[in-house]
C-alpha positions, -999 to 999 in steps of 0.1 A, spaced: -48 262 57 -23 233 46 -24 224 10 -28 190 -6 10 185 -12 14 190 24 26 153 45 5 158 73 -29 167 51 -19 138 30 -14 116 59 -47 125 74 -66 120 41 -50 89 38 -55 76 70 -92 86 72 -98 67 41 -86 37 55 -101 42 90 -124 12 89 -104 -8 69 -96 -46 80 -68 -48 58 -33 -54 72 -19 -28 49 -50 -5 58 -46 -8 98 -11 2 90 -19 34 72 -40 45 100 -16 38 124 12 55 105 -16 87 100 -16 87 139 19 89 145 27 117 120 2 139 145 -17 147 113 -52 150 141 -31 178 162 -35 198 133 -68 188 117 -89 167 141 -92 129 147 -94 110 115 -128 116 93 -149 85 86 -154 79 49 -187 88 27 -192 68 -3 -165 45 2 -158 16 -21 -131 -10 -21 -125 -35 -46 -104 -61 -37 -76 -67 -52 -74 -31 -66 -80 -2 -40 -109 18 -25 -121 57 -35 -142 75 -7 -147 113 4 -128 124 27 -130 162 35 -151 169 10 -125 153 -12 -123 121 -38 -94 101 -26 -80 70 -41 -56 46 -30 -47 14 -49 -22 -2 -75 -16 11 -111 -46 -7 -126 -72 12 -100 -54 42 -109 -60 36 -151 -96 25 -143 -104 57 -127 -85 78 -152 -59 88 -126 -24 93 -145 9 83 -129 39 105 -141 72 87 -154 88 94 -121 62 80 -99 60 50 -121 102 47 -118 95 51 -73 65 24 -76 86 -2 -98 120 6 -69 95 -2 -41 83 -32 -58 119 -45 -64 128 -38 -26 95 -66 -16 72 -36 -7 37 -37 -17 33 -2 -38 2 18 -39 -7 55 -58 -27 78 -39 -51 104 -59 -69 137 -44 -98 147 -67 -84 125 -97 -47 140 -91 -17 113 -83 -8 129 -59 20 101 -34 35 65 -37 32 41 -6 55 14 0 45 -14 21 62 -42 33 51 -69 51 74 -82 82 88 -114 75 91 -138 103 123 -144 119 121 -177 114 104 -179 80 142 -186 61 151 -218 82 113 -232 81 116 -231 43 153 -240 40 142 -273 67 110 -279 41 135 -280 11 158 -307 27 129 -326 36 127 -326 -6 99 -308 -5 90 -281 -36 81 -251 -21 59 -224 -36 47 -189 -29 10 -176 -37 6 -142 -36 -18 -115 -47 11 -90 -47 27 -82 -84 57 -105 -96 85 -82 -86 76 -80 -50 66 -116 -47 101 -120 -63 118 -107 -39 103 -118 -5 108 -149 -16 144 -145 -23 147 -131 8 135 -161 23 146 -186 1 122 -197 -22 136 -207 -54 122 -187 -87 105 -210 -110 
């Protein structure tokens, strides 16, 4: 029996959760839950029960007869999941690198970080460096945290404000 701190368990639970998800980020969960063979050792991914996503913050569902949470730092406090000092130091690093980072929680446990990033177009630099010698102002809206949204746009060129 694999245990909850094992990769491939976590990967399945994690990937289960997000099976139906329409989410960007959530498709690419399940993917990467495919590709780590996680369903070799413990079946195709599980549908949900009692699944609830709030946007903006995260979803909690049953998987495996399991609570598991995935979302940012304030779904984690509003469902009295703890994140230790060294997860907290890993969530603020993937944040600074432009990745979009989520807690995971088994049975109200943090139990793994994810860091997702976004691929940025090719071409996404030279559109906005053409847009600002047109004299144009440009701006990023994002619903992603200030560090991250501070560094994809560095990365392509959007002046901090």
């Amino acid at each position: 029996m694999k245990t909850h701190g094992d990769k491939q368990y976590i990967s399945f639970l994690i990937g289960s959760a997000e099976l139906n998800s329409e989410h960007p980020l959530g498709i690419a969960i399940v993917e990467h839950a495919k590709s780590q063979d996680c369903e070799e050792n413990f079946g195709p991914l599980e549908q949900p029960d009692e699944f609830e996503a709030v946007s903006g913050r995260g979803l909690r569902c049953i998987v495996d007869k399991k609570h598991v949470l995935i979302g940012n730092r304030s779904w984690c406090k509003e469902n009295d999941v703890g994140i230790p000092e060294d997860a907290e130091n890993l969530l603020r690093s993937l944040e600074i690198q432009g990745k979009t980072a989520l807690c995971v929680a088994v049975n109200s446990v943090f139990i793994a970080c994810l860091g997702l990033a976004d691929k940025i177009k090719p071409n996404a630099r030279d559109v906005v460096s053409k847009l600002h010698e047109m004299g144009l102002s440009i701006w990023m809206v994002t619903g992603d945290n200030r560090r991250t949204a501070a560094e994809v746009a560095r990365q392509i060129g959007i002046l901090a404000r």
